[in-house]
C-alpha positions in Angstrom: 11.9 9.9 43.5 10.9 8.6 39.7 12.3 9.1 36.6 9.8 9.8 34.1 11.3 9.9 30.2 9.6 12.0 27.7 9.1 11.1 24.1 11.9 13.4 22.8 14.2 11.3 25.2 14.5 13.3 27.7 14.6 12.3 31.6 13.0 14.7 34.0 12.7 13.1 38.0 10.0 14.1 40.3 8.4 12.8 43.7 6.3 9.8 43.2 2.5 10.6 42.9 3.2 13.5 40.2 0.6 13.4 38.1 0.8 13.6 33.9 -1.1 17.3 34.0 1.5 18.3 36.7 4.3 17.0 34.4 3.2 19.0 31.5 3.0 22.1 33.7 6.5 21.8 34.6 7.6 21.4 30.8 5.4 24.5 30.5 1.9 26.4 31.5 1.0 26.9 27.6 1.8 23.4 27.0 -0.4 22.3 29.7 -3.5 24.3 29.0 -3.5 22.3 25.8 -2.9 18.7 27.4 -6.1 16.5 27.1 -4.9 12.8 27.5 -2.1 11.1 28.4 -0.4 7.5 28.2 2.1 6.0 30.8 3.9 2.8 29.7 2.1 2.1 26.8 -1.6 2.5 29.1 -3.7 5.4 28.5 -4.0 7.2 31.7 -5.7 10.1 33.1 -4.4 13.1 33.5 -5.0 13.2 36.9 -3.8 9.9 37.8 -0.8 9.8 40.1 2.4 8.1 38.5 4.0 6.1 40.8 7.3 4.3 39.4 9.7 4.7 36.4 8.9 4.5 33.1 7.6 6.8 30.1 5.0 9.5 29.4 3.3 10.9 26.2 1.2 14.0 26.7 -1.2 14.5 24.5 -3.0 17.5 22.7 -6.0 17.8 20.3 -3.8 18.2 17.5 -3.0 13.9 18.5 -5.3 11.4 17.0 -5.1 9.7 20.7 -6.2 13.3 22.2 -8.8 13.3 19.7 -9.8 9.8 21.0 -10.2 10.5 24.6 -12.3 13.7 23.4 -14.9 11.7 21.8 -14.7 9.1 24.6 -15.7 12.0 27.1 -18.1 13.5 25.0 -19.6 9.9 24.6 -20.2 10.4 28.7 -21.7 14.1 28.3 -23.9 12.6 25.4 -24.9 9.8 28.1 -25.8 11.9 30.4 -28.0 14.0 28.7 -30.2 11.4 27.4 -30.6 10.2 30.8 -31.7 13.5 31.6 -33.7 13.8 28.7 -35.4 10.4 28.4 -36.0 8.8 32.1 -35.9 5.1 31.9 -33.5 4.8 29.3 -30.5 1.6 29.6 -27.6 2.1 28.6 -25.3 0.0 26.6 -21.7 1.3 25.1 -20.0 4.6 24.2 -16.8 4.2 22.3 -15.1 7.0 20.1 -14.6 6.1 16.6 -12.7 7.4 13.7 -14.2 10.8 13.6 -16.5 11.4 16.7 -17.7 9.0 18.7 -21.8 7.2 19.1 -23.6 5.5 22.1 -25.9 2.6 22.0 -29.1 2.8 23.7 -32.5 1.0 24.6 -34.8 3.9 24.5 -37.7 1.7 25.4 -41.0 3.0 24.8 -39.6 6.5 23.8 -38.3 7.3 20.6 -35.9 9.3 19.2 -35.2 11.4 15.6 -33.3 14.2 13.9 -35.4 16.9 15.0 -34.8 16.1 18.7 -30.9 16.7 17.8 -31.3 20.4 19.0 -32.2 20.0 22.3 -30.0 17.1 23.3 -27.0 19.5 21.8 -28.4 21.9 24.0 -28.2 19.6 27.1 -25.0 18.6 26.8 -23.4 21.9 26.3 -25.1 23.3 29.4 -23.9 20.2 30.7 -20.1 20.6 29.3 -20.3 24.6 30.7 -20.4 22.8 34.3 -16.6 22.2 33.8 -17.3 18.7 35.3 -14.1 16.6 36.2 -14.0 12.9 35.1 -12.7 10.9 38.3 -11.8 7.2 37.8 -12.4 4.7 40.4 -12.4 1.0 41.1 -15.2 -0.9 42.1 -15.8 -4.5 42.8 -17.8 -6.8 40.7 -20.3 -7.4 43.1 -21.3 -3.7 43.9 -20.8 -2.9 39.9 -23.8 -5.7 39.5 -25.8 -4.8 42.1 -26.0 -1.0 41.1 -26.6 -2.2 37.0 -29.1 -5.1 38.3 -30.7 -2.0 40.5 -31.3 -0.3 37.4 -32.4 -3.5 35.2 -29.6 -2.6 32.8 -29.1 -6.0 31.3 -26.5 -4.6 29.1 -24.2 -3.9 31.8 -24.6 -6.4 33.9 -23.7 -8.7 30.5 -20.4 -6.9 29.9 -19.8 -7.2 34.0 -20.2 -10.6 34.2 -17.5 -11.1 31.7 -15.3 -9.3 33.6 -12.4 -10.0 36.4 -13.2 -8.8 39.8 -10.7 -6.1 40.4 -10.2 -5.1 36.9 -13.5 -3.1 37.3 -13.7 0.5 37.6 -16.7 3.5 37.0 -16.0 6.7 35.8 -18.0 9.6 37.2 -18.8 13.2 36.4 -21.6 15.3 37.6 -24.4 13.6 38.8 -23.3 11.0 35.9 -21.7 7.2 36.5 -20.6 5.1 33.5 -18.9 1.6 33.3 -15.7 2.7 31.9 -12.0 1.3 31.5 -10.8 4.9 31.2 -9.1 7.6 28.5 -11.0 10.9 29.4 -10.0 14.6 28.7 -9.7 16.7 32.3 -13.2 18.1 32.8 -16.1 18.5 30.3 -15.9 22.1 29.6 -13.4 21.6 27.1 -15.8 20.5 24.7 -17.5 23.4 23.5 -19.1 22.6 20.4 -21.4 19.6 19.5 -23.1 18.1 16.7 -25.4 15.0 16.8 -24.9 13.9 13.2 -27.3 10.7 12.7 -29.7 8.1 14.2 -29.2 4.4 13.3 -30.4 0.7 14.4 -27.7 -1.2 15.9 -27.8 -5.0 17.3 -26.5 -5.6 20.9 -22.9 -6.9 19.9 -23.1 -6.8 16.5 -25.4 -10.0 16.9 -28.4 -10.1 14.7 -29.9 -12.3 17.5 -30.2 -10.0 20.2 -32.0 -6.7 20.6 -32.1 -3.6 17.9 -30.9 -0.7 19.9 -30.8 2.7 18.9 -27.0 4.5 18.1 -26.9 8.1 18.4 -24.3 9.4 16.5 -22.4 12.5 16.9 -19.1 14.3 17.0 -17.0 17.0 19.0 -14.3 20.1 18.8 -12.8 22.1 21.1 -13.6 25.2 19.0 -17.1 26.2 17.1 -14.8 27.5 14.3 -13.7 23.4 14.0 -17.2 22.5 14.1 -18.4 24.5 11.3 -15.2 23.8 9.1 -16.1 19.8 9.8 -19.6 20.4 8.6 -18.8 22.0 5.8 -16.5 19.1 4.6 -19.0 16.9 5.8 -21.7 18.6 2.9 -18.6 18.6 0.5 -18.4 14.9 1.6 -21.9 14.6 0.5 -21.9 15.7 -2.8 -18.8 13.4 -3.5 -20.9 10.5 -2.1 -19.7 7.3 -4.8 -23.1 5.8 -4.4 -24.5 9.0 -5.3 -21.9 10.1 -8.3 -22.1 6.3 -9.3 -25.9 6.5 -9.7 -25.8 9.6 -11.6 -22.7 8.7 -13.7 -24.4 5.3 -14.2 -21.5 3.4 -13.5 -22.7 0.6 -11.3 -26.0 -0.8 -9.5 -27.6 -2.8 -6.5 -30.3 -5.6 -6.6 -31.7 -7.0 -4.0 -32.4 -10.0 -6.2 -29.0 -10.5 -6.9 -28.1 -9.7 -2.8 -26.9 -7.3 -1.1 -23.1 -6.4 -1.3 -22.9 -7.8 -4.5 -22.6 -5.0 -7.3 -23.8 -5.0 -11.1 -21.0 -2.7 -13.0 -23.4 -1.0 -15.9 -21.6 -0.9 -19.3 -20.1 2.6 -18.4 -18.4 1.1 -15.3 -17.4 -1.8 -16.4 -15.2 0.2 -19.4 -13.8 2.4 -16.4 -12.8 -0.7 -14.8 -11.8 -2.3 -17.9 -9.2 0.6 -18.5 -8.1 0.4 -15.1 -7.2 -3.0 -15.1 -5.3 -2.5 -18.8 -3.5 0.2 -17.1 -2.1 -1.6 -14.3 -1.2 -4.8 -16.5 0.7 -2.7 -18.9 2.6 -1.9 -15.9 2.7 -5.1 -15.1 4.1 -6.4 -18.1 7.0 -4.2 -18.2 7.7 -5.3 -14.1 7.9 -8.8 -15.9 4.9 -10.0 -14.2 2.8 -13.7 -15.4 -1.1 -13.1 -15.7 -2.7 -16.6 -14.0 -6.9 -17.0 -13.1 -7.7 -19.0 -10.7 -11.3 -20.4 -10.2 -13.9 -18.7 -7.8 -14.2 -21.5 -5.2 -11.4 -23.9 -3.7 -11.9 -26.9 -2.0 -12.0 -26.3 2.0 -9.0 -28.3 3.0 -7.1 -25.2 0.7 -7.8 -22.6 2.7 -7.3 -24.7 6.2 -3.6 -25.5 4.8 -3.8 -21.8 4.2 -4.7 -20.6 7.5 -7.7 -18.6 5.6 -10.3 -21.0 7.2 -9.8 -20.4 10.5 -8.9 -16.4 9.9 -12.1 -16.0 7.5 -14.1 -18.4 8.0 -17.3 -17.3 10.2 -17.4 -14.3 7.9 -17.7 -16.2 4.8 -20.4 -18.0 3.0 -21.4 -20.9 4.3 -19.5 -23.9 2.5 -20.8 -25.7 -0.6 -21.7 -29.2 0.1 -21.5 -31.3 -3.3 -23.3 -34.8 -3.5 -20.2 -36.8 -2.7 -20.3 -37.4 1.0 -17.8 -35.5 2.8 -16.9 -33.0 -0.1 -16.8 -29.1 0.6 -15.7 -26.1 -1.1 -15.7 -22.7 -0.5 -16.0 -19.1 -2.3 -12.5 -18.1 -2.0 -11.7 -15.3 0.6 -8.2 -14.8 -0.9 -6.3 -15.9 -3.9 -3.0 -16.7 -2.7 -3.5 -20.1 -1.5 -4.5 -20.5 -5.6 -1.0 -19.0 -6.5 0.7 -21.3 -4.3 -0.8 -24.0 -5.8 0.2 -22.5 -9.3 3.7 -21.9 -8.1 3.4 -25.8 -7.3 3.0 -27.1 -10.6 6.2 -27.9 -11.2 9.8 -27.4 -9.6 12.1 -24.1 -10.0 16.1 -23.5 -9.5 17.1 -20.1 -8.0 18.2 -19.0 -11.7 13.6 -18.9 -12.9 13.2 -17.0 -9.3 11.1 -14.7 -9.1 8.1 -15.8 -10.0 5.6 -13.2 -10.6 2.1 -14.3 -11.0 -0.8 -11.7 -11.2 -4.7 -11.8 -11.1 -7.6 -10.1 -11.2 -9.8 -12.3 -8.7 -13.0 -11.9 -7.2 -13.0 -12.9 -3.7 -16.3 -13.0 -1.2 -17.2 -12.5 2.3 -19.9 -12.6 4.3 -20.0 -9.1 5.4 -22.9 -8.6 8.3 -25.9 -6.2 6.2 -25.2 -3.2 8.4 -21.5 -2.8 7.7 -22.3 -3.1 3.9 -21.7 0.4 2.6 -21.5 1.1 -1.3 -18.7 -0.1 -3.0 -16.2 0.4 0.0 -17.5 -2.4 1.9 -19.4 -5.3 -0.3 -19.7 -9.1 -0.3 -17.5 -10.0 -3.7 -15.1 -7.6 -4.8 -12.0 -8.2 -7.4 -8.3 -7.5 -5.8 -5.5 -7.0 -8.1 -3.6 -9.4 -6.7 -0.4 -10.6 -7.2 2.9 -12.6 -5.1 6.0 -12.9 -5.6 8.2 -15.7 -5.0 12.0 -15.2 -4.7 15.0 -16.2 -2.9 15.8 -14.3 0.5 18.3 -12.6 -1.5 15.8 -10.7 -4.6 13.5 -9.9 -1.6 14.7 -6.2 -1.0 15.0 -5.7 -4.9 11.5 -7.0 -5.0 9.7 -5.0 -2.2 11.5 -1.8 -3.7 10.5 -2.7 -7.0 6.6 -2.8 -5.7 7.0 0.3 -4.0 7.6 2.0 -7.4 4.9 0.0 -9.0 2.1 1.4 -6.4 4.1 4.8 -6.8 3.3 4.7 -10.4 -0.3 3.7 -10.0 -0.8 6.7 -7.4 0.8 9.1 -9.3 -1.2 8.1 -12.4 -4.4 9.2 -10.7 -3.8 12.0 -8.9 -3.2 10.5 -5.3 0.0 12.7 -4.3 -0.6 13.2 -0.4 -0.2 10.0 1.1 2.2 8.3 4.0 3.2 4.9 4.3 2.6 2.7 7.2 4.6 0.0 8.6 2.4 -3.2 10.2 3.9 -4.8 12.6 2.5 -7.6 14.6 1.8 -7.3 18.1 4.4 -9.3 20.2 2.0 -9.5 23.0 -0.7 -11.5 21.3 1.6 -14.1 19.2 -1.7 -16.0 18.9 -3.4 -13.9 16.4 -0.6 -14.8 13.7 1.1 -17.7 12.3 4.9 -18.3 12.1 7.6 -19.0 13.4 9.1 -15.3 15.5 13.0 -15.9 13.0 10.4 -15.4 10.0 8.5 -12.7 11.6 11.6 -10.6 12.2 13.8 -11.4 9.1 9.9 -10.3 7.2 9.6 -7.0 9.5 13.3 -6.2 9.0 13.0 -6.4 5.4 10.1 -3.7 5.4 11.8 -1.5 7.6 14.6 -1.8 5.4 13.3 -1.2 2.1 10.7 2.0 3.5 13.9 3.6 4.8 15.7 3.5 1.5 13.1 4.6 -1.0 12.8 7.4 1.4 9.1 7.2 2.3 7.3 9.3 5.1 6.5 6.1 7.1 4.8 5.8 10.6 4.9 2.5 12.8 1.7 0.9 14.1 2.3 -2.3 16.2 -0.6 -4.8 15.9 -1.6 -4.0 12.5 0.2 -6.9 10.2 -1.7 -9.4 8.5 -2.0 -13.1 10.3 0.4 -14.4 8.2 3.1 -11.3 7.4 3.9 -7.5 8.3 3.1 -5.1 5.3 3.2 -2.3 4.0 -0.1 0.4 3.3 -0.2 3.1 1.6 -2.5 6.0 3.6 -3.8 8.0 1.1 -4.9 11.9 1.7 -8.2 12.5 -0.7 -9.4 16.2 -1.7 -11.4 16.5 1.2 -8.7 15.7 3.9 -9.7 12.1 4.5 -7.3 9.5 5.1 -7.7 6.2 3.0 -5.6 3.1 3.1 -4.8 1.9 -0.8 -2.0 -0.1 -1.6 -0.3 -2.7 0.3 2.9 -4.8 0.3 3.5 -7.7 2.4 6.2 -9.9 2.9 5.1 -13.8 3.8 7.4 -16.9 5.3 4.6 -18.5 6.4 2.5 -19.7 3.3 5.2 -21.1 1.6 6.2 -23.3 4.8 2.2 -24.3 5.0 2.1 -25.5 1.3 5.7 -27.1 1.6 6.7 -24.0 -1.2 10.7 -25.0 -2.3 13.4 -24.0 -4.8 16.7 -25.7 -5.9 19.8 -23.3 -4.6 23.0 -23.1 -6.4 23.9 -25.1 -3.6 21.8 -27.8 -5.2 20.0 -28.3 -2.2 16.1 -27.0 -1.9 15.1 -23.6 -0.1 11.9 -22.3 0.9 11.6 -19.1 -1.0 9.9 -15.7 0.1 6.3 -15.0 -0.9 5.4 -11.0 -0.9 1.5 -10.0 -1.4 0.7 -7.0 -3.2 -2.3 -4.8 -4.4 -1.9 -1.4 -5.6 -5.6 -0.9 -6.1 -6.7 -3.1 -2.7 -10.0 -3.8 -4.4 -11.4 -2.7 -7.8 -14.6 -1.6 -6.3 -13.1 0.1 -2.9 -10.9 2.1 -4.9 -12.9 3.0 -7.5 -15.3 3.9 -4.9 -12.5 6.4 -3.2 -11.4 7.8 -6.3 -15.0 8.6 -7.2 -14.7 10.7 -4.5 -11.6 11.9 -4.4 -12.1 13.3 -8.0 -15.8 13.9 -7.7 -16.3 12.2 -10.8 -13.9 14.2 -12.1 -11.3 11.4 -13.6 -7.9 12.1 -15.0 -8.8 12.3 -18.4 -7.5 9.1 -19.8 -9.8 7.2 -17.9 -12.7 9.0 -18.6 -15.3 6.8 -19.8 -16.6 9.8 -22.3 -13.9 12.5 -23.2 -15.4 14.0 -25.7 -19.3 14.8 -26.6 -20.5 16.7 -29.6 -23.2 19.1 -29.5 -24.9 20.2 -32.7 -27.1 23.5 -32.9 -29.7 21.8 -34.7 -30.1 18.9 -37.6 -28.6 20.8 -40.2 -25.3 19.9 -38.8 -25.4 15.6 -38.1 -23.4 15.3 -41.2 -20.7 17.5 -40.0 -21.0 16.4 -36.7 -20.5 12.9 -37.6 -17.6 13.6 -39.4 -16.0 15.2 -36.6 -17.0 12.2 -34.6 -15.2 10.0 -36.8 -12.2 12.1 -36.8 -12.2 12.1 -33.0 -12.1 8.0 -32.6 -9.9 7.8 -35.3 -7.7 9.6 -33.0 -8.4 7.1 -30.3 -10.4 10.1 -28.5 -13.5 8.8 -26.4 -16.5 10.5 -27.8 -20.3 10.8 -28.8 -22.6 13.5 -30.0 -25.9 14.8 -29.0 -28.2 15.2 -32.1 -31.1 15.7 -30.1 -33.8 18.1 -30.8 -32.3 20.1 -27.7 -31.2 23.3 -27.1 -27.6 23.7 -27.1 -28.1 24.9 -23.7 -29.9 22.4 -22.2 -27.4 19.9 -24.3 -24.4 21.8 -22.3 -26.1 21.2 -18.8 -26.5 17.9 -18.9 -22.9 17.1 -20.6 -21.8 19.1 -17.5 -23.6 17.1 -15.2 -22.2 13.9 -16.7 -18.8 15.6 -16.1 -17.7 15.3 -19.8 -14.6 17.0 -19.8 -14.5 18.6 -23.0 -17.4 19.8 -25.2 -17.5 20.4 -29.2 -19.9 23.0 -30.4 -21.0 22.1 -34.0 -22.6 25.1 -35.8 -23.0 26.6 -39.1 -19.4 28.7 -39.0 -17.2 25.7 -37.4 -19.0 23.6 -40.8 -17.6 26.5 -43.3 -14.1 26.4 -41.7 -13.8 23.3 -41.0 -13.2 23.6 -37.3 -14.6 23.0 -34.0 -15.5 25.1 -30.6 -14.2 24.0 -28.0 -15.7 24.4 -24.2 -13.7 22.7 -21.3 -16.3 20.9 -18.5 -16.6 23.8 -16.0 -17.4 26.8 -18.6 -13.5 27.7 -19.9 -13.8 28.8 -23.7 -11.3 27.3 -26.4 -12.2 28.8 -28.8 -12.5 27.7 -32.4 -10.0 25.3 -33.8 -9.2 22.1 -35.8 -9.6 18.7 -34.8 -6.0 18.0 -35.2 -5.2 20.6 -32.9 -7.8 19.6 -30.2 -6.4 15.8 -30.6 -3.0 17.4 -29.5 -4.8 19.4 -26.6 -6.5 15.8 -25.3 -2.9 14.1 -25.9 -1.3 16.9 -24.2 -3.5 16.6 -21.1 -3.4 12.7 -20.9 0.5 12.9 -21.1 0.5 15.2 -18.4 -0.9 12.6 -16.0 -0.3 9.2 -17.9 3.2 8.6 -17.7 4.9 5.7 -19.2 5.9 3.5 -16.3 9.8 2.1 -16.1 
């Protein structure tokens, strides 16, 4: 007999050999229709796969995002097996799932594939998915796994065999269909009752530019039609919210390719939304008793080797700068807190100046590979709000908590309300990925643990996800479309200030090493403007509105007035402009609703005898007639609403 424990704690024993889907029959039937995947001792299983000794088990439904994995995984296979079916000839390459849905890479050879064929390779694999197909798992040994991919001159599996251990091998089959596979599938293929192929794209074997283009089809999965139309309805939603679409129209920011790609131009209109931004969060700042500091856009090389950034970073930076002295080599700085450490060097410190609080909005660069460049989420030079802390062991909690508020604020400020925290830790089985000592790993994931527990935060754990010199803390934010986003992260660091021989005088009068902790509410500048584009639509709270206020006049009989007002509006610290076009008013109230001005002021011959103004929100709602000093109150009124003063 085994003892299998279940995720609530609870020990159930049962003959070796049960398997997980026999389990979750025997907690219940209902329960078990709904089982897709399962994981035994921290190893994804099957559900079919016979558990043979102690340990624990976690069923898992659709409603799990590691269900939702092994869905995609097995569609992946259906999808596979279609094209086969589809397009003889065809080699094969990978299938993994991904985020949402899953893609496979394939050398179509002399066929070709686009959109329009999307229809009838749906079609194939739902006819194929109706079969109710099991997926079996089975080993097989290196030699026969070669000789069946060198049968079928599938130099893409043969490459990823080769690197492989004989007996760590196995195939995964279903239907006439046989895949390379480590494992992770849902019980049988008619599960998957609705399918969309979503897009075609170029993709280089292994991500290397050096080897073949294949083709990637992408595509995604439910269980339900209903989920499928819901999902493509977000995904048009999605669509309209596109930043590189609102940005363009908005005319907030630009790409050359003379400049280079993932390097973005900010247009006069983004660069004032940035500019508020960044006068936001110092304010803040300020007030937290932060120092501002700039540091310079390259370091020499040996900076970032004491750092540990060179070896991290460095095949995905640029290439370094050579300079004509013989020897000499800088670098565009990946990060900026080896610069801080230098800054915190300049000079010693007693416990009683600790902490030290030094922020900066610096521009880092790396050498992203062209096809993972997207927008402004994912870009070649972008500007962090970065700033670290140095304290004694003893301000670190007060510090971390202290943070926590901070990014609170900055959320709160612009309308990011759903959002859970997650706690990075390292992953204790490959200590080679990080630097540091395991004392400063656990004292710095302790302290995290600590201080997410006491500001009462809706945390999750994820093991393997701390940065390569400290655990952290991210903020996963929920956007208007349901999308999860990470912004805002906190980390606590031993490490650096070991590397650059960091110290402080104790009360003790002996020196200390004291505790660095990274933080960026914002992440990037251009990632989360980017996500807030689209979180808002364009829609910004208003006090970060680059326009808040345009002026419309019926005709030219009313520029006079309509300056006047306009004057009266700034002098009131209101955004505005006016439109004193030859226009019609309606055309003018179009377009000032495209740009997504939130507030319209209708300047006729009646609002000129009284004095007044009419009022029209963005989105049609009617104000009515009134004075400017009532409509400055309206606009203060709103921005207080959301603008809070932080403490």
């Amino acid at each position: 007999m085994i003892n299998i424990t279940l995720p609530d704690g609870t020990i159930k024993t049962f003959e070796a050999g049960i398997t997980p889907m026999e389990v979750a029959k025997n907690i219940s039937e209902g329960f078990a229709r709904n089982v897709i995947s399962a994981n035994f001792n921290s190893e994804t299983i099957e559900t079919s796969t016979p558990i043979l000794n102690d340990g624990s088990l976690v069923l898992y439904t659709w409603s799990n995002k590691e269900g939702k994995k092994a869905f995609w995984h097995s569609s992946s296979h259906v999808l596979a097996q279609a094209l086969e079916e589809l397009y003889p000839g065809i080699k094969l390459s990978i299938g993994p799932a991904i985020e949402n849905g899953f893609y496979y890479d394939v050398d179509f050879g002399e066929s070709t594939i686009s959109e329009k064929d999307f229809k009838n390779i749906e079609n194939k694999m739902i006819e194929i998915a109706r079969g109710k197909h099991e997926f079996k798992m089975r080993s097989v040994s290196k030699g026969d796994a070669l000789s069946l991919y060198k049968s079928q001159n599938n130099e893409y599996k043969v490459e990823l065999i080769e690197n492989l251990e004989d007996g760590t091998i196995t195939f995964c089959d279903h239907s006439t269909f046989t895949d390379l596979c480590r494992g992770g599938h849902i019980p049988n293929t008619g599960i998957i009752k609705a399918v969309k192929l979503l897009s075609v794209a170029g993709a280089y074997w292994r991500g290397d530019e050096n080897n073949k283009q294949l083709t990637r089809v992408y595509g995604i999965s439910f269980p339900k039609q209903k989920e499928l139309t819901e999902y493509l309805h977000l995904l048009e939603e999605a669509k309209k919210r596109d930043h590189r679409k609102l940005g363009k129209e908005l005319e907030l920011f630009t790409f050359s390719q003379k400049v280079g790609q993932g390097l973005p131009l900010w247009l006069p209109k983004g660069a004032a939304l940035r500019e508020r931004l960044e006068n936001f969060l110092k304010s803040a700042q300020k007030k937290a008793g932060y120092e501002m500091v700039v540091t310079p856009h390259i370091g020499q090389k040996e900076l970032y080797v004491t750092s540990g950034h060179f070896a991290k970073y460095g095949e995905d930076s640029f290439q370094p700068i050579k300079t004509p002295n013989e020897g000499e080599e800088f670098l565009l700085k990946p990060m900026n807190c080896p610069h801080h450490c230098e800054i915190y060097n300049t000079k010693p410190f007693s416990y009683k100046e600790l902490p030290k609080r030094y922020a900066e909005f610096g521009t880092v660069y790396r050498y992203e590979q062209s096809g993972e460049l997207h927008g402004l989420t994912r870009v070649r030079g972008f500007t962090q709000d970065d700033a670290h802390i140095f304290c004694t062991p003893d301000q670190l909690d007060k510090e971390f908590k202290d943070v926590i508020d901070l990014v609170l604020y900055v959320f709160g400020s612009l309308g990011f309300e759903n959002f859970k925290a997650q706690v990075s830790l390292r992953d204790p089985n490959n200590p080679e990925k990080y630097i540091g000592s395991d004392e400063n790993w656990k004292k710095a994931e302790d302290a995290i643990l600590s201080a997410a527990i006491d500001k009462g935060l809706d945390y999750v754990v994820e093991t393997g996800e701390a940065a390569f010199y400290g655990p952290k803390l991210d903020f996963m934010v929920k956007d208007a479309l349901g999308r999860n986003w990470q912004l805002g992260t906190i980390q606590v660091d031993y490490n650096l200030p070991e590397r650059f021989d960091l110290t402080y005088k104790g009360s003790d009068n002996e020196l200390h090493r004291p505790v660095m902790i990274h933080r960026a509410p914002f992440g990037s500048m251009e990632r989360f403007i980017a996500i807030l584009l689209e979180h808002t639509g364009g829609n910004f709270p208003l006090w970060l509105m680059p326009e808040q206020v345009i002026v419309l006049s019926l005709s030219e009989k009313y520029e006079k007035y309509s300056e006047k007002v306009l004057n009266l509006l700034e002098n009131n610290e209101i955004r505005a402009l006016a439109d004193n076009r030859n226009e019609t008013i309606g055309k003018k109230i179009r377009e000032a609703e495209m740009n997504k001005i939130p507030f319209m002021v209708i300047i006729g011959e009646n609002e000129e005898n009284e004095n007044k103004i009419s009022v029209r929100k963005h989105g049609g709602e009617d104000l009515g007639m009134i004075s400017v000093e009532e409509f400055s109150q309206i606009i203060d009124k709103e921005i207080n609403r959301t603008l809070k003063t932080f403490k």
